[in-house]
LUMGU-129681 format. One line per field, with one value per atom (N, C-alpha, C): atom name; x, z, y. Coordinates in pm, 1 decimal, padded with zeros to 6 digits. Each point is the difference from the previous one (the first is absolute). Example, Ala and Ser with C-alpha at 12.3 -4.5 7.8 and 13.67 -1.06 7.14 Angstrom:
! residues 2
atom <- c(N_CA_C_N_CA_C)
xx <- c(01319.0_-00089.0_00090.0_-00035.0_00082.0_-00077.0)
zz <- c(00780.0_00000.0_00000.0_-00072.0_00006.0_00073.0)
yy <- c(-00569.0_00119.0_00120.0_00105.0_00119.0_00109.0)
! end
This chain:
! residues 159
atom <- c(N_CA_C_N_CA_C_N_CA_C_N_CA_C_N_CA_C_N_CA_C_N_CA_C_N_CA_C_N_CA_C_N_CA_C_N_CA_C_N_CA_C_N_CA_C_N_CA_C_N_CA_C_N_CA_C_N_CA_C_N_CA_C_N_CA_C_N_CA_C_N_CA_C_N_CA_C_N_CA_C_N_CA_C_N_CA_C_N_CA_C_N_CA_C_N_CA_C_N_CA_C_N_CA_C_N_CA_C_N_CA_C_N_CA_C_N_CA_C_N_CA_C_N_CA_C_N_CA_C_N_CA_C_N_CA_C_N_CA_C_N_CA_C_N_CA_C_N_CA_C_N_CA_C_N_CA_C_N_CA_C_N_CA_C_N_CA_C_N_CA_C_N_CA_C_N_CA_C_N_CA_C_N_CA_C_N_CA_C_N_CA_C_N_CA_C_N_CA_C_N_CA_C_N_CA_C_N_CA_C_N_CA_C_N_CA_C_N_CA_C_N_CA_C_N_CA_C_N_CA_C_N_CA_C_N_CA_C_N_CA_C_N_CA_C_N_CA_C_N_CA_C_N_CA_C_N_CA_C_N_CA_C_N_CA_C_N_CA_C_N_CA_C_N_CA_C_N_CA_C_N_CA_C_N_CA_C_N_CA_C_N_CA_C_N_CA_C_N_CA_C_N_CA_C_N_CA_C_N_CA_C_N_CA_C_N_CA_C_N_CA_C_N_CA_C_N_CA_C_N_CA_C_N_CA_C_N_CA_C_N_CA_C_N_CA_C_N_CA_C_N_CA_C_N_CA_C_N_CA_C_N_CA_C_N_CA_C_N_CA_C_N_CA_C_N_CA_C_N_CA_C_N_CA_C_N_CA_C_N_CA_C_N_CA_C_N_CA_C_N_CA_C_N_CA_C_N_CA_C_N_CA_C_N_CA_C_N_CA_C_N_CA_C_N_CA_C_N_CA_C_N_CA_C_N_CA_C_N_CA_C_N_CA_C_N_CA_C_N_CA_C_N_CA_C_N_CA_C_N_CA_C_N_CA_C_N_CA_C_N_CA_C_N_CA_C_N_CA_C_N_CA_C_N_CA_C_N_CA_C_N_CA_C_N_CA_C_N_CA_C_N_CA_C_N_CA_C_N_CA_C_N_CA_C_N_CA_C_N_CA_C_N_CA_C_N_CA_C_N_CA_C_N_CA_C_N_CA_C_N_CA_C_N_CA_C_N_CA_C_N_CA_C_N_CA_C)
xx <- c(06845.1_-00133.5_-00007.5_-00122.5_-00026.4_-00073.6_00008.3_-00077.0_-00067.8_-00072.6_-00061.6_00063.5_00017.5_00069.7_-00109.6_00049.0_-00067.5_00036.0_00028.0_00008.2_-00100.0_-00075.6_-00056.0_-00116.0_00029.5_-00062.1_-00002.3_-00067.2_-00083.3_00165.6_-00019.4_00135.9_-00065.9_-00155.9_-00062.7_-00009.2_-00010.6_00040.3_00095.5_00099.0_00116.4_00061.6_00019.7_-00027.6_-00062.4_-00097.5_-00105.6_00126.4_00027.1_00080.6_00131.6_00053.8_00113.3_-00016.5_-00105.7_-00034.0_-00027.0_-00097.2_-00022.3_00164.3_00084.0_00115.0_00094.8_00008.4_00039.6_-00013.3_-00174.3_-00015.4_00016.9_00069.1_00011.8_00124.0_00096.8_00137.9_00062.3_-00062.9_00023.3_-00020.2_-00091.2_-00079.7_00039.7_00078.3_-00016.3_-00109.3_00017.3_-00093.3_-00107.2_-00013.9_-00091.1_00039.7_-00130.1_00006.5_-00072.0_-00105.4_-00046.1_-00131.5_-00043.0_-00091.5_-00104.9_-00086.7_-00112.5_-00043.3_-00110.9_-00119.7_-00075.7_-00147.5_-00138.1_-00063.3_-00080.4_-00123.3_-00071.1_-00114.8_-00115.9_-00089.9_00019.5_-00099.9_00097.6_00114.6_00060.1_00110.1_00045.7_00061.4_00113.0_00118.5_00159.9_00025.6_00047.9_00040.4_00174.3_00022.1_00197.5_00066.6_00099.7_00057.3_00122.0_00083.5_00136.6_00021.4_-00032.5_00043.8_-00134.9_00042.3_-00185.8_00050.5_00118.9_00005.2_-00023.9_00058.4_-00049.2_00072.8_-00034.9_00071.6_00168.0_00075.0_00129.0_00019.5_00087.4_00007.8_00138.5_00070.9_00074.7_00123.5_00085.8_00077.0_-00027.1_-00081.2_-00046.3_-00149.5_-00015.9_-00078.6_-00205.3_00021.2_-00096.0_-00043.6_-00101.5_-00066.3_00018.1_00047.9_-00032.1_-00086.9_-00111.8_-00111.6_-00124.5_-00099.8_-00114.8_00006.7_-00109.6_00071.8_-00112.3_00149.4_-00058.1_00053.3_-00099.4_00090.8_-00041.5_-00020.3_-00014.3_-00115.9_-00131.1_-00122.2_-00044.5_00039.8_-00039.6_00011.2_00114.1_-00002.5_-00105.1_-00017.6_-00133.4_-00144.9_00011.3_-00129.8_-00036.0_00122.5_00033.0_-00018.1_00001.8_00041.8_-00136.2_-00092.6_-00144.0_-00141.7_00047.5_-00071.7_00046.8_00095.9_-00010.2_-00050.7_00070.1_-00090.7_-00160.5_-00024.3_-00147.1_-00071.9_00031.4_-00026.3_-00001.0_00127.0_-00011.8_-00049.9_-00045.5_-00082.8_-00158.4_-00010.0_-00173.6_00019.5_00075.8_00019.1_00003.8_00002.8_00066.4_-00155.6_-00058.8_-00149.9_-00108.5_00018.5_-00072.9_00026.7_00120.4_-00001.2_00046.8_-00055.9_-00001.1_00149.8_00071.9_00113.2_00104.0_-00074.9_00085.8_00060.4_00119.7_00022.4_00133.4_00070.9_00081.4_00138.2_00084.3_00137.5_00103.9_00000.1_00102.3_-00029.0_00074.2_-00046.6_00148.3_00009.1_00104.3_-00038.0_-00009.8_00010.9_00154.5_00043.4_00100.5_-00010.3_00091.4_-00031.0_00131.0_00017.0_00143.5_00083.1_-00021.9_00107.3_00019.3_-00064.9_00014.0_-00124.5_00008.2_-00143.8_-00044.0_-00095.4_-00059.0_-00043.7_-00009.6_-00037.7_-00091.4_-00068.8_-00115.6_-00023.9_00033.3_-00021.0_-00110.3_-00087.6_-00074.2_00068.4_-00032.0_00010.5_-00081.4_-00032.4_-00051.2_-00125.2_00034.7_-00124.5_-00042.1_00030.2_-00095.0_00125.5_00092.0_00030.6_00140.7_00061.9_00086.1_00162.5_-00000.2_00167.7_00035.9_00014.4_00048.0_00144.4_00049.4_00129.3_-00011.4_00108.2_00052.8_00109.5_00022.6_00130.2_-00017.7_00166.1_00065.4_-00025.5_-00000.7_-00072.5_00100.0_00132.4_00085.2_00012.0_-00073.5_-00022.0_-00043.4_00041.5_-00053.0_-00105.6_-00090.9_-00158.3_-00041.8_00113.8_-00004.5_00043.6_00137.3_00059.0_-00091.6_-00068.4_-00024.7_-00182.7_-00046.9_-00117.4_00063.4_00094.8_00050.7_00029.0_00033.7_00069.7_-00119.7_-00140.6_-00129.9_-00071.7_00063.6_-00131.9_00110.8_00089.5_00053.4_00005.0_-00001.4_-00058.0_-00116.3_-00109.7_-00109.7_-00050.3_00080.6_-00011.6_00043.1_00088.7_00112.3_-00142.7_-00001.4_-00090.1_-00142.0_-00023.6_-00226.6_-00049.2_00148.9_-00111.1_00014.7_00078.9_00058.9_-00118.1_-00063.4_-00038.2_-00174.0_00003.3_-00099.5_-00051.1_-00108.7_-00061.5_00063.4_00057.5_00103.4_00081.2_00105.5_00100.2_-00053.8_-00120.2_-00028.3_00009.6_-00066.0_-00002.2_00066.6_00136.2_00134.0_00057.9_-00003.4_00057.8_-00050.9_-00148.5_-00042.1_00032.4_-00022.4_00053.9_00147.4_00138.7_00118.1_-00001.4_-00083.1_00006.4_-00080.2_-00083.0_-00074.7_00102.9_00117.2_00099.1_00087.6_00051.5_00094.1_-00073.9_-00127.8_-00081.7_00004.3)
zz <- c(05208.0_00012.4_-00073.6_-00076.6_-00041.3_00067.6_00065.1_00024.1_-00027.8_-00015.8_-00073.9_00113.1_-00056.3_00004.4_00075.3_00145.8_00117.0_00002.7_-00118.1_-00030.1_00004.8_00078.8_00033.8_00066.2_00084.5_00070.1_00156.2_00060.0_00164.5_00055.1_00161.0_00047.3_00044.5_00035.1_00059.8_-00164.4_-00073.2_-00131.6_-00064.5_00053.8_-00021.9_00138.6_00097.6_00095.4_-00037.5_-00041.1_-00079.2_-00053.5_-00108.9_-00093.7_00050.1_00067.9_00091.7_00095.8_00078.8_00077.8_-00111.2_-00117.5_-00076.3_-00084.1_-00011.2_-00091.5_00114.3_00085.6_00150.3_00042.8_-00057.2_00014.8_-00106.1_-00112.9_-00091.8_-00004.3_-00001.0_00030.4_00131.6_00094.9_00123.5_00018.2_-00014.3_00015.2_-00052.7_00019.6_-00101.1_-00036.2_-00147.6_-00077.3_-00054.8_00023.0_-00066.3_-00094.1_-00108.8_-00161.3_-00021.3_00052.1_00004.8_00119.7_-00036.8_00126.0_-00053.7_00075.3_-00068.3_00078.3_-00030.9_00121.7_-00043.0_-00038.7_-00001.2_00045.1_-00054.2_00081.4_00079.2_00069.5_00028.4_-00136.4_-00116.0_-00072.3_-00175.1_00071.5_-00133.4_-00067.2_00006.9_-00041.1_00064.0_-00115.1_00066.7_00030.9_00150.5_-00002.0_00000.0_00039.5_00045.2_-00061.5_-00109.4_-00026.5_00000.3_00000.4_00009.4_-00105.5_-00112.2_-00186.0_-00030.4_-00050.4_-00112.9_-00088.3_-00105.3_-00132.9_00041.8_-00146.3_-00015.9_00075.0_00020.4_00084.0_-00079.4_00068.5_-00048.9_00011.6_-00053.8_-00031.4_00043.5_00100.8_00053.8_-00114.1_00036.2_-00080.0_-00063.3_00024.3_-00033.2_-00083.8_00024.7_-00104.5_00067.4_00115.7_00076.3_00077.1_00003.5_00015.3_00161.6_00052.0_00114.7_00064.1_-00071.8_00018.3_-00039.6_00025.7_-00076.5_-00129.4_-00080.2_-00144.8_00014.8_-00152.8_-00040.0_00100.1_00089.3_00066.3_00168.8_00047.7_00192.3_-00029.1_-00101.9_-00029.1_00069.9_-00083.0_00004.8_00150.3_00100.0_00091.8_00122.6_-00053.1_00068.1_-00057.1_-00097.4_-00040.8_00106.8_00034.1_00077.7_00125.6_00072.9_00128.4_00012.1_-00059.3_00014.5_-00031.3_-00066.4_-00024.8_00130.6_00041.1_00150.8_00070.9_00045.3_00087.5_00011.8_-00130.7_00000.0_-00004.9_-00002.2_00024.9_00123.8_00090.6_00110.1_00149.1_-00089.1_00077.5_00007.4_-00120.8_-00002.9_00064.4_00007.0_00046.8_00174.5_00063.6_00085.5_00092.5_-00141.9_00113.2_-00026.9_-00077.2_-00038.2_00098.0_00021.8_00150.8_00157.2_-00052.3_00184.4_00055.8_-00093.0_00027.4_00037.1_00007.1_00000.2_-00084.8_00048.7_-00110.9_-00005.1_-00162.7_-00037.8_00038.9_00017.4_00056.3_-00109.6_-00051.3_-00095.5_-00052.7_-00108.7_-00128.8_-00043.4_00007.7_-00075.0_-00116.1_-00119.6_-00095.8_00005.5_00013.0_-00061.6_-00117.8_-00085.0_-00135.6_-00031.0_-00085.5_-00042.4_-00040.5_-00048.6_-00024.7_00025.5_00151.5_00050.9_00134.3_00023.3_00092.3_-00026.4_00046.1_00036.9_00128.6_00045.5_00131.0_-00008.0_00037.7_00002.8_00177.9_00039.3_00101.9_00010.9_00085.7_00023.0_00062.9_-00076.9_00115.0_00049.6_00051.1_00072.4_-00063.8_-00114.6_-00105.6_-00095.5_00023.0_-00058.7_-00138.8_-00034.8_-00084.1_00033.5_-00101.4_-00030.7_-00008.8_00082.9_-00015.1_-00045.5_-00089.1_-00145.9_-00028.3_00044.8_-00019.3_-00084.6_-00118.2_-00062.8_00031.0_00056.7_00039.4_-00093.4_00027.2_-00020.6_00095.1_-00079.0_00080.8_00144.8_-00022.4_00119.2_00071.3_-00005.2_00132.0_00107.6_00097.3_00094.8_00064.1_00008.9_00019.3_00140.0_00084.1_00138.5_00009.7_-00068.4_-00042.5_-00074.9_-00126.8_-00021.1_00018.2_00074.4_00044.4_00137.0_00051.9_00105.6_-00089.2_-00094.9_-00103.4_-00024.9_-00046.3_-00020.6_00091.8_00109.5_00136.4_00000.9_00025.7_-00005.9_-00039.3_-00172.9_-00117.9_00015.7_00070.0_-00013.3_00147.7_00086.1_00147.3_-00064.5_-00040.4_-00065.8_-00093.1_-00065.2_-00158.4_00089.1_00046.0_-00016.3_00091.3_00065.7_00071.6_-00102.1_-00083.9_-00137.5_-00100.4_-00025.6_-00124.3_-00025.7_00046.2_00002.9_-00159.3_-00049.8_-00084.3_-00097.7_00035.0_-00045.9_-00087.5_00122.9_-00081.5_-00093.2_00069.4_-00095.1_-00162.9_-00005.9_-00123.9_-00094.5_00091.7_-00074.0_00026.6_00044.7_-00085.0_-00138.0_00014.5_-00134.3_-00161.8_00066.7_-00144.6_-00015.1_00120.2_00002.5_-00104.5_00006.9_-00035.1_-00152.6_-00025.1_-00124.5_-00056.3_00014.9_-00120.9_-00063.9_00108.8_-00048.3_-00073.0_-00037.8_-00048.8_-00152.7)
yy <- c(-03476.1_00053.1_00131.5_00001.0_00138.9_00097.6_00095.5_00083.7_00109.8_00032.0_00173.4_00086.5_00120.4_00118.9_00052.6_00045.4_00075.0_00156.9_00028.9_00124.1_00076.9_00086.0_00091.8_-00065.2_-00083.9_-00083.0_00047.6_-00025.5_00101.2_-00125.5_00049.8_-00078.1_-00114.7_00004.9_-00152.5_-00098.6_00022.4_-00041.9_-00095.8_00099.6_-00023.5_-00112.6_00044.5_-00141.2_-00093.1_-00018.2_-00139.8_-00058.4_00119.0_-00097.4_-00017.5_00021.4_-00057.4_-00111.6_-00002.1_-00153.3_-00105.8_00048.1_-00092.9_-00086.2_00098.7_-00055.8_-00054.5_00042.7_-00083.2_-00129.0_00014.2_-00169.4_-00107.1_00045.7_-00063.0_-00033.5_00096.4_-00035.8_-00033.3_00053.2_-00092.4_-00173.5_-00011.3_-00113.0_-00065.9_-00166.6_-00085.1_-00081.0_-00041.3_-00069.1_00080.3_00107.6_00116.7_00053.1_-00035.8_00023.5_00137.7_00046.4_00082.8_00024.2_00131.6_00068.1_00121.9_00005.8_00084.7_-00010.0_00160.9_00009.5_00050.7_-00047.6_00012.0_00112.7_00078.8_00068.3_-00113.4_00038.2_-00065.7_-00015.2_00065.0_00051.4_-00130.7_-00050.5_-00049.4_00007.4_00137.3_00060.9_00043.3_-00060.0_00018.1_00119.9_00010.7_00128.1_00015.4_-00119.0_-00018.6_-00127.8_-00001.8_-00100.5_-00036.4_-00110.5_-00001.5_00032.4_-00059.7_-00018.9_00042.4_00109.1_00086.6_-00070.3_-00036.5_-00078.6_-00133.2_-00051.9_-00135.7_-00112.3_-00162.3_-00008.1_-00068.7_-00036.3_-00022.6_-00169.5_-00063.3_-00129.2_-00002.6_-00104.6_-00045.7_-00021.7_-00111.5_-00033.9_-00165.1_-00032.1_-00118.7_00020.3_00144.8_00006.2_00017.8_-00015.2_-00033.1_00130.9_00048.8_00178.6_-00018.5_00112.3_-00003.2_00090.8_00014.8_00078.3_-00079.5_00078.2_-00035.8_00036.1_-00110.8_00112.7_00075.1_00070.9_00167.6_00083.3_00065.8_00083.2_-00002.8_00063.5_00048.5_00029.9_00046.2_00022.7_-00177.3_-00083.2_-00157.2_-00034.9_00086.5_-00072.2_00083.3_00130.3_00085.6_-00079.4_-00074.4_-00004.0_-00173.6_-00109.0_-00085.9_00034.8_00103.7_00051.8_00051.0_00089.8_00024.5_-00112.0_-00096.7_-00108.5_-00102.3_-00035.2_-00091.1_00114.7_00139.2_00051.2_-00008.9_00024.7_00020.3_-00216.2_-00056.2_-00134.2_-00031.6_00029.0_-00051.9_00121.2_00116.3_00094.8_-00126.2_00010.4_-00083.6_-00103.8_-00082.5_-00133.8_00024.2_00100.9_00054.9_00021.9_00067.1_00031.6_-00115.5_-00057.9_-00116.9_-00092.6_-00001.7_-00124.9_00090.8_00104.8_00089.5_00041.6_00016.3_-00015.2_00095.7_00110.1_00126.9_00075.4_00117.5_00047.2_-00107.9_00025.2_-00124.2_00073.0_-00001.1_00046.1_-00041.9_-00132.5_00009.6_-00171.0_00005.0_-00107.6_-00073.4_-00120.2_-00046.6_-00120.4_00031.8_-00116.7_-00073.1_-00116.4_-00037.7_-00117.4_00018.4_-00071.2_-00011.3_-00108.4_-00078.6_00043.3_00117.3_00117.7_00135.9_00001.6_00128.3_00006.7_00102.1_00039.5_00155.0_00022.7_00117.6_00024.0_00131.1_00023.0_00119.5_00039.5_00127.0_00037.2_00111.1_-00001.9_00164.5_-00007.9_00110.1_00091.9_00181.7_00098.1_00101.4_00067.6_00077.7_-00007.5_00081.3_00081.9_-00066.1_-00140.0_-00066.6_-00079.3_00107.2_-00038.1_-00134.8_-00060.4_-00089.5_-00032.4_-00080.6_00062.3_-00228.1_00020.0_-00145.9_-00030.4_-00085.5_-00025.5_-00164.9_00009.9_-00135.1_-00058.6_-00094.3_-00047.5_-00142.0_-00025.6_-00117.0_-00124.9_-00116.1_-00098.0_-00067.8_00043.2_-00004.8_00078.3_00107.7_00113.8_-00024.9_00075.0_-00039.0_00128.9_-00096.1_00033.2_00071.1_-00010.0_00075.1_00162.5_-00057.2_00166.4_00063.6_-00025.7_00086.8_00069.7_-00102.1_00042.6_00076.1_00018.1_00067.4_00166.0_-00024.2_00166.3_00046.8_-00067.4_-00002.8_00104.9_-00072.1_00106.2_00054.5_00041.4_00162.6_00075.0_-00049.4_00112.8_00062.5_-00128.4_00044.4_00117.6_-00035.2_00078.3_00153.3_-00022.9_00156.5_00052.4_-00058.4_00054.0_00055.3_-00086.3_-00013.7_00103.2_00109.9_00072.2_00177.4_-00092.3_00158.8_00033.0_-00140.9_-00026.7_00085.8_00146.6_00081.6_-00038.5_00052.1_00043.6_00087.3_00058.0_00114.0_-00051.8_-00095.7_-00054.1_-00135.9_-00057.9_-00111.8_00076.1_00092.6_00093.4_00021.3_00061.8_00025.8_-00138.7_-00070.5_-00145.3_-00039.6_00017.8_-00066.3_00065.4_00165.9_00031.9_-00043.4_-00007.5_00007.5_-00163.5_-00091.5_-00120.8_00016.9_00086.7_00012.4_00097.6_00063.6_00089.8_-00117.4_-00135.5_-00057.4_-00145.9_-00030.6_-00082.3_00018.3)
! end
């Protein structure tokens, strides 16, 4: 995993980016992770570069880069928000696509914003919607205005 440099980064910041790389290397079957504003916009990623190709040759990312998988992670959010009040449904708690070579998961936090994970299609889907709400319990009561802020530029130096 690549991470950007939390160098002169606040300490709630810097925690982000420690639960976030926690759940990437903890977790099996997790390719990567990101988290959304409410507004779109990545504020936390596992891999800011591009993504990397296995040994068979096969990406284990979205392509291009962790942008592609924020831009994936705010488009189901924002789909199955509408879908959500359109059939009376409340607010949405969490999202799983699975597809033949992998899944996605989107789970809601606090402030609206996104917490997007890519896994491997042999993962298991309990664990890590279990790593999911803890990140998101830990994270969603940090994620002031403030720091939404200094994430975004921290994510707009290494772009």
């Amino acid at each position: 995993m690549t991470a950007p440099s939390t160098f002169g980064l606040s300490s709630e910041a810097r925690n982000l980016h420690w639960l976030l790389s926690n759940l990437v290397e903890e977790v099996p079957g997790v390719h990567s992770v990101t988290v959304v504003s409410s507004d779109g916009l990545m504020l936390l990623s596992s891999d800011p570069g591009l993504a990397t190709a296995d040994a068979a040759g096969r990406r284990s990312g979205p392509r291009g880069s962790s942008a592609d998988l924020a831009t994936i992670v705010s488009g189901i959010g924002s789909l199955t928000i509408g879908a959500a009040k359109l059939m009376d449904g409340g607010a949405v708690k969490q999202t799983m696509v699975a597809m033949d070579e992998g899944s996605v998961f989107v789970m809601s936090i606090s402030d609206g914003s996104l917490l997007g994970v890519h896994a491997t299609v042999d993962c298991d889907m309990s664990v890590i919607a279990y790593h999911m709400a803890l990140f998101v319990g830990r994270a969603g009561h940090v994620l002031t205005p403030e720091l939404r802020s200094e994430l975004r530029k921290s994510m707009e130096s290494i772009q």
